[in-house]
C-alpha positions as CSV (number, residue, x, y, z in Angstrom):
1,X,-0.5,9.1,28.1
2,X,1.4,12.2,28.6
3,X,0.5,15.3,27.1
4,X,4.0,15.6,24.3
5,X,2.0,12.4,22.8
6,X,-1.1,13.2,22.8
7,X,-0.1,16.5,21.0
8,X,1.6,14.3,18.7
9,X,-0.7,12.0,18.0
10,X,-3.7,14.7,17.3
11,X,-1.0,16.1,14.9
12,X,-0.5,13.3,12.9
13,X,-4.6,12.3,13.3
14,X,-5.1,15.9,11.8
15,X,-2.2,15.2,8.8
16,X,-3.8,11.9,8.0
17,X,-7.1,13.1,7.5
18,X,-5.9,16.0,5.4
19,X,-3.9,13.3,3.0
20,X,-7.3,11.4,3.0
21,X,-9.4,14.7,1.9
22,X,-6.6,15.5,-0.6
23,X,-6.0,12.1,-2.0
24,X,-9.8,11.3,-2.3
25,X,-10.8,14.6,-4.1
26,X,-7.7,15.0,-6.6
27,X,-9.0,11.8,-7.7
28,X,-12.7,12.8,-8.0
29,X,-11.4,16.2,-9.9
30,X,-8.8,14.6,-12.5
31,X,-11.4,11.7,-13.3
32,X,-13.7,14.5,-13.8
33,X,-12.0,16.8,-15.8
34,X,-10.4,13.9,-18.1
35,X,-12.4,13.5,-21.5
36,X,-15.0,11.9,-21.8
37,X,-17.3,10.4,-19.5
38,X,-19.7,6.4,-19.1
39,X,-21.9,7.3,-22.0
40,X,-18.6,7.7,-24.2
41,X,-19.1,4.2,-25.1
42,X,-23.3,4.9,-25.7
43,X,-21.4,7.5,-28.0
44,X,-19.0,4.7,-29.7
45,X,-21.9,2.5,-30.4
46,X,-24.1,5.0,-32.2
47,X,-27.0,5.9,-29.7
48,X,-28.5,9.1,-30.6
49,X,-28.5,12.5,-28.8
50,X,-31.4,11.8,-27.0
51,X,-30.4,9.1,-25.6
52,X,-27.1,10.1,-24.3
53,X,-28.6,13.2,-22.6
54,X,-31.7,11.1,-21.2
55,X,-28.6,8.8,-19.9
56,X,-26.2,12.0,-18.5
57,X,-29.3,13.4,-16.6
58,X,-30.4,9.9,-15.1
59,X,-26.6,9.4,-13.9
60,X,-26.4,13.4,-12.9
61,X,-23.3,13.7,-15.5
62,X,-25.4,17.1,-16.6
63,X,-24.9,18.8,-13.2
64,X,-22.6,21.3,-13.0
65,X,-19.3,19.8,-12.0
66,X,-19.1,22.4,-8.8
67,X,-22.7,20.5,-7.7
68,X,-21.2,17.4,-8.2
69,X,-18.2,18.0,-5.8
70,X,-20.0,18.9,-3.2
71,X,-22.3,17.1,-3.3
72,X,-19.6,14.0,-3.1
73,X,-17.8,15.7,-0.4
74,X,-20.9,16.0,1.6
75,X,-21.3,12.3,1.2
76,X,-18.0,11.6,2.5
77,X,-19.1,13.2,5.7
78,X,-21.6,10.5,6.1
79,X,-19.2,7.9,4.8
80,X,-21.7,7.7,1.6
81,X,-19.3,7.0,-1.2
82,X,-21.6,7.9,-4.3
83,X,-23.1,5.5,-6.3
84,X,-21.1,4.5,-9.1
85,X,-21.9,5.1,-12.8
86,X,-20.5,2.2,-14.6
87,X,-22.0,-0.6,-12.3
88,X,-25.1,1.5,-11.5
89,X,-24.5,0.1,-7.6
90,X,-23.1,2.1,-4.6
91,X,-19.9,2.8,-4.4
92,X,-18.7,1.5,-0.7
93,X,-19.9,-1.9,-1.0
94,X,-18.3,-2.4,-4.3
95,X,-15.2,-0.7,-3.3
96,X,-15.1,-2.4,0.3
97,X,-15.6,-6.1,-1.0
98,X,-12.6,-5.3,-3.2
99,X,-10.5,-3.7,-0.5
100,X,-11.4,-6.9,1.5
101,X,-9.3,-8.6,-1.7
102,X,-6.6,-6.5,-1.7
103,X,-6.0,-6.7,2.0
104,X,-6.0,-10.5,2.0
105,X,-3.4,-10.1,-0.7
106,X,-1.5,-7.2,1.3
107,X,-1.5,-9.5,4.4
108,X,0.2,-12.4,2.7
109,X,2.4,-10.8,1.2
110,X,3.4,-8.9,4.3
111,X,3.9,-12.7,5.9
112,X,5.9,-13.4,2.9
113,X,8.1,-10.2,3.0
114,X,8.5,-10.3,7.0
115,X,11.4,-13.2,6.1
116,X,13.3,-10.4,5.5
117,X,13.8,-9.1,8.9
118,X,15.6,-12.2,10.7
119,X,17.3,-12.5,7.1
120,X,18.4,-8.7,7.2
121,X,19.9,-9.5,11.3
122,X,22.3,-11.9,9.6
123,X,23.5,-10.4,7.0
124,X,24.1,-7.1,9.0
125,X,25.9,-9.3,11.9
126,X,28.5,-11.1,9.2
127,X,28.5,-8.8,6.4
128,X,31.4,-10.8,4.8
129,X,29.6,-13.7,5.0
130,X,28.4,-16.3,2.4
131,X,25.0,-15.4,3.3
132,X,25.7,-11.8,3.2
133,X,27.4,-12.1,-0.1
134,X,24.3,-14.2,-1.5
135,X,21.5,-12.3,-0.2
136,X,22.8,-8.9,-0.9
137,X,22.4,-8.4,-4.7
138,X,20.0,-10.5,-5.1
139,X,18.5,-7.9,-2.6
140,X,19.8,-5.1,-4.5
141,X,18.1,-6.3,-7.4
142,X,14.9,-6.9,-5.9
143,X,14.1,-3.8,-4.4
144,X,15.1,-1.7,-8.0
145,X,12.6,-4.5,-9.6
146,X,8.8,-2.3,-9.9
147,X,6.5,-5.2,-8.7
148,X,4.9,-4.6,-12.1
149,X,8.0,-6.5,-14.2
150,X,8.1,-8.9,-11.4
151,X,4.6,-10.1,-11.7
152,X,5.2,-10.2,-15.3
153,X,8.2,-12.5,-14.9
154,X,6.6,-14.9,-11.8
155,X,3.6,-14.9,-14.4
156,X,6.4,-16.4,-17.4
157,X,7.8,-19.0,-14.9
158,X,4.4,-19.8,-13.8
159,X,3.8,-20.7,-17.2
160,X,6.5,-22.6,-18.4
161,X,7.4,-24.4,-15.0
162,X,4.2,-24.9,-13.1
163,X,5.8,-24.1,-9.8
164,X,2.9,-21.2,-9.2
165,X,-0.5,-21.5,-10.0
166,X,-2.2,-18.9,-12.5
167,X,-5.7,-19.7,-12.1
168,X,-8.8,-16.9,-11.3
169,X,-8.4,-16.1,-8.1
170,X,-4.9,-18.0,-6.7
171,X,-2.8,-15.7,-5.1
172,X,0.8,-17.1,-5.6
173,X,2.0,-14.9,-8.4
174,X,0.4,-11.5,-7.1
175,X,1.9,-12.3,-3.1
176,X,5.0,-12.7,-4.5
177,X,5.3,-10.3,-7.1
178,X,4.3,-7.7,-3.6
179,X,6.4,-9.8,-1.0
180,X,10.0,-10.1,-2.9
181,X,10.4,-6.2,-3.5
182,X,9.1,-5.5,0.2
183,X,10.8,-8.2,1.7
184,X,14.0,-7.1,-0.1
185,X,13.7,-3.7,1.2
186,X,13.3,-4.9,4.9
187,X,16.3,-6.9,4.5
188,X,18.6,-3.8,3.6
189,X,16.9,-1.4,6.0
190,X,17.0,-4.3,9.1
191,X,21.3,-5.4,7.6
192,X,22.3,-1.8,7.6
193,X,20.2,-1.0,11.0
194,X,22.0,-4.1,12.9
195,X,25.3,-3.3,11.6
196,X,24.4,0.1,13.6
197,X,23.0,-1.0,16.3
198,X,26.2,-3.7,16.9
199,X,28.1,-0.4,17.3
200,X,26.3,0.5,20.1
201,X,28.0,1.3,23.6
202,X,25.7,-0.6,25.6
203,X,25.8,-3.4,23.3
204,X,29.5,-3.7,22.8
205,X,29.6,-3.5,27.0
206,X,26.7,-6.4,26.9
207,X,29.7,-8.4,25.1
208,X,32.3,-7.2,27.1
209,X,30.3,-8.6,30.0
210,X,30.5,-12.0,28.4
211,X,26.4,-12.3,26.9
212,X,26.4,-15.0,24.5
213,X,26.3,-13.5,20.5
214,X,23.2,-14.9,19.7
215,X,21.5,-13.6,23.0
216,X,23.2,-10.2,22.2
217,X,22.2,-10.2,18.8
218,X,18.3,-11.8,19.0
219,X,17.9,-10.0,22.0
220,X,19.4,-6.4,22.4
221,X,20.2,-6.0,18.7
222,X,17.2,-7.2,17.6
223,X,15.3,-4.8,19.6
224,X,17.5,-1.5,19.1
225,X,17.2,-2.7,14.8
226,X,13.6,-2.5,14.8
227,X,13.1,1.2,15.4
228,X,14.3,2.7,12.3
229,X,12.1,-0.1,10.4
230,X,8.6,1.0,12.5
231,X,9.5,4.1,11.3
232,X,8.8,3.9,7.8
233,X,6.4,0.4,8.8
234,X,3.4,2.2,7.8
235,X,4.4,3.6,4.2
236,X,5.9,0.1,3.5
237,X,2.2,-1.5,4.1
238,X,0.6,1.0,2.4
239,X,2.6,0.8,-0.1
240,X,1.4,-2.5,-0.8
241,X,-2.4,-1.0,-1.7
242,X,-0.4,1.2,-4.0
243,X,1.6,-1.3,-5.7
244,X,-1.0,-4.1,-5.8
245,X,-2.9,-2.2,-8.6
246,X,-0.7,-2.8,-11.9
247,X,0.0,-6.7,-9.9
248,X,-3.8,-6.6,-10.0
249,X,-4.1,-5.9,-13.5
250,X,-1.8,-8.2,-15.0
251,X,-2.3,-11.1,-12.7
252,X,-6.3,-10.8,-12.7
253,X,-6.6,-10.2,-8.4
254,X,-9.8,-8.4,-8.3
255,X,-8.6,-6.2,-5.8
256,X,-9.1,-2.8,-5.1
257,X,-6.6,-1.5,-7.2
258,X,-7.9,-3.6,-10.7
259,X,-11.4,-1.9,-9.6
260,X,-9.5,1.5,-9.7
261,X,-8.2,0.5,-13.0
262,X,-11.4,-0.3,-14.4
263,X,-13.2,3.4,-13.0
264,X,-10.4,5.5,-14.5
265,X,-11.2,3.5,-18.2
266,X,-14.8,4.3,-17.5
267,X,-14.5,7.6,-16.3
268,X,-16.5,6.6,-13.4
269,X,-15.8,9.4,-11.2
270,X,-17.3,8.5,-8.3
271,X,-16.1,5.0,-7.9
272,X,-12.8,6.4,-8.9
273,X,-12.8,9.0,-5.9
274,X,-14.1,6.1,-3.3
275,X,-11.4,3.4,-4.5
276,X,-8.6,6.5,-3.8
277,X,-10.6,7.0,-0.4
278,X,-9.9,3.9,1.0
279,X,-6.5,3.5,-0.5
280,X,-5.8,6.8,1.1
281,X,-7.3,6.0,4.5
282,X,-5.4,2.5,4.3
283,X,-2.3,4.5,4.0
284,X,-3.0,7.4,6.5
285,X,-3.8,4.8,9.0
286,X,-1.0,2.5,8.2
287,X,1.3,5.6,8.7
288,X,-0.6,6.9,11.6
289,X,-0.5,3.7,13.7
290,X,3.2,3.2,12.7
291,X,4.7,7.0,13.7
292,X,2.2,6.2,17.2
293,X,4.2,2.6,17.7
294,X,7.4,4.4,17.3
295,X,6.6,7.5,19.7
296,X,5.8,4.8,22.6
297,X,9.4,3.2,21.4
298,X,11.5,6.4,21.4
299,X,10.1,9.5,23.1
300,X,12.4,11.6,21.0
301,X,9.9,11.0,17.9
302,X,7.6,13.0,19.7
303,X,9.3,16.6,18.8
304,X,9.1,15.3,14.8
């Protein structure tokens, strides 16, 4: 490892933990300062005073909010997430089983959305194609389609076809509703990043040298495509954690993004701040591991 990437990489470890901090304890702080609190509803239902403080002190709600912060934030540094307020449980258990769910959704819809690439080499090696011509509004359309409407309409063809199951717990409508925006946007960035890449000196020698097109274009093309897509790679995947939680909501995933909907509604600060921890540290890694992969592919990354 020579020392240009390991001052990169320490770089981008030091910016990924800063979005982590940053993410985690905005969220703690807006949950916090938004009204109301988890004995709103003791409130709603007509317990008395006493109650509501005896309640508020048990949970620590009666701490100054200052105290509360830091005493979260020195938590973090022993990876203790809280304990949350609405479930009366801790808060990384809860919020790691429900990661576990997301990511099991994420990774199938990754699989799903990876069609897009060899898809994307086609279309950008014949762009006047009949696939080309197919593929690309439809593509067009997908990726300016917020996976929330598209869950909604997978869940209405669900319905009146049967083609996709919508029972608890299937994960047909929310992998889909993820994969055909993603896989739409890899298709355009790998099309217009062939078309590139087929304009290439060294690949339009390889053809002047007499390589078969599909060796030229599975091969060399395929290879020289990839880099811009590894470059954004890791906001892509983590932006499946951030658009899985209105797919959560409306398709019923219990995910960690339907637990994050559920804290905010309760005003459980705490699991609130750990479910945007491990978002956030999905997404700093996903980008970390990503700008890493494409500083071992093209050196010149390395100044960025």
């Amino acid at each position: 490892m020579t020392h240009s990437f390991a001052a990169f990489a320490a770089r981008r470890a030091a910016a990924a933990v800063v979005l982590v901090a940053v993410v985690s304890t905005g969220a703690f702080v807006l949950t916090r300062l938004a009204p109301g609190d988890v004995t709103t509803e003791l409130q709603a239902q007509g317990a008395d005073a006493a109650t509501i403080a005896a309640t508020r002190a048990r949970l620590g709600l009666d701490r100054p909010f200052a105290a509360q912060l830091g005493g979260w934030m020195t938590g973090i540094l022993h990876l203790d997430l809280g304990r949350s307020l609405r479930y009366d449980a801790p808060v990384a258990p809860l919020a790691g089983e429900r990661a576990a769910n997301t990511a099991e959704l994420a990774a199938v819809a990754l699989v799903i959305a990876l069609a897009g690439v060899p898809i994307g080499v086609l279309t950008g090696a014949r762009p006047r194609g009949w696939l080309a011509r197919v593929v690309t509004p439809v593509s067009v359309a997908l990726v300016s389609c917020p996976p929330i409407i598209g869950a909604l309409g997978l869940l209405c063809l669900a319905m009146a076809t049967g083609w996709l199951s919508t029972s608890p717990g299937s994960l047909a409508v929310p992998a889909f509703a993820l994969a055909l925006p993603l896989g739409a946007t890899i298709e355009r960035l790998q099309s217009h990043a062939t078309a590139d890449a087929l304009r290439a000196p060294d690949i339009v020698a390889a053809a002047a040298r007499g390589l078969s097109e599909s060796r030229i274009l599975w091969r060399h093309v395929l290879r020289q495509s990839l880099r811009p897509l590894l470059g954004i790679a890791g906001v892509l995947i983590g932006g499946l954690f951030s658009g899985s939680l209105p797919v959560e909501v409306v398709s019923g995933w219990p995910g960690l993004g339907r637990l994050t909907y559920d804290a905010l509604m309760a005003r459980d600060m705490f699991l609130a701040a750990g479910c945007a921890f491990i978002g956030a540290t999905v997404l700093a890694v996903s980008n970390l591991g990503a700008d890493l992969l494409r500083a071992l592919v093209d050196p010149r990354a390395r100044l960025a």
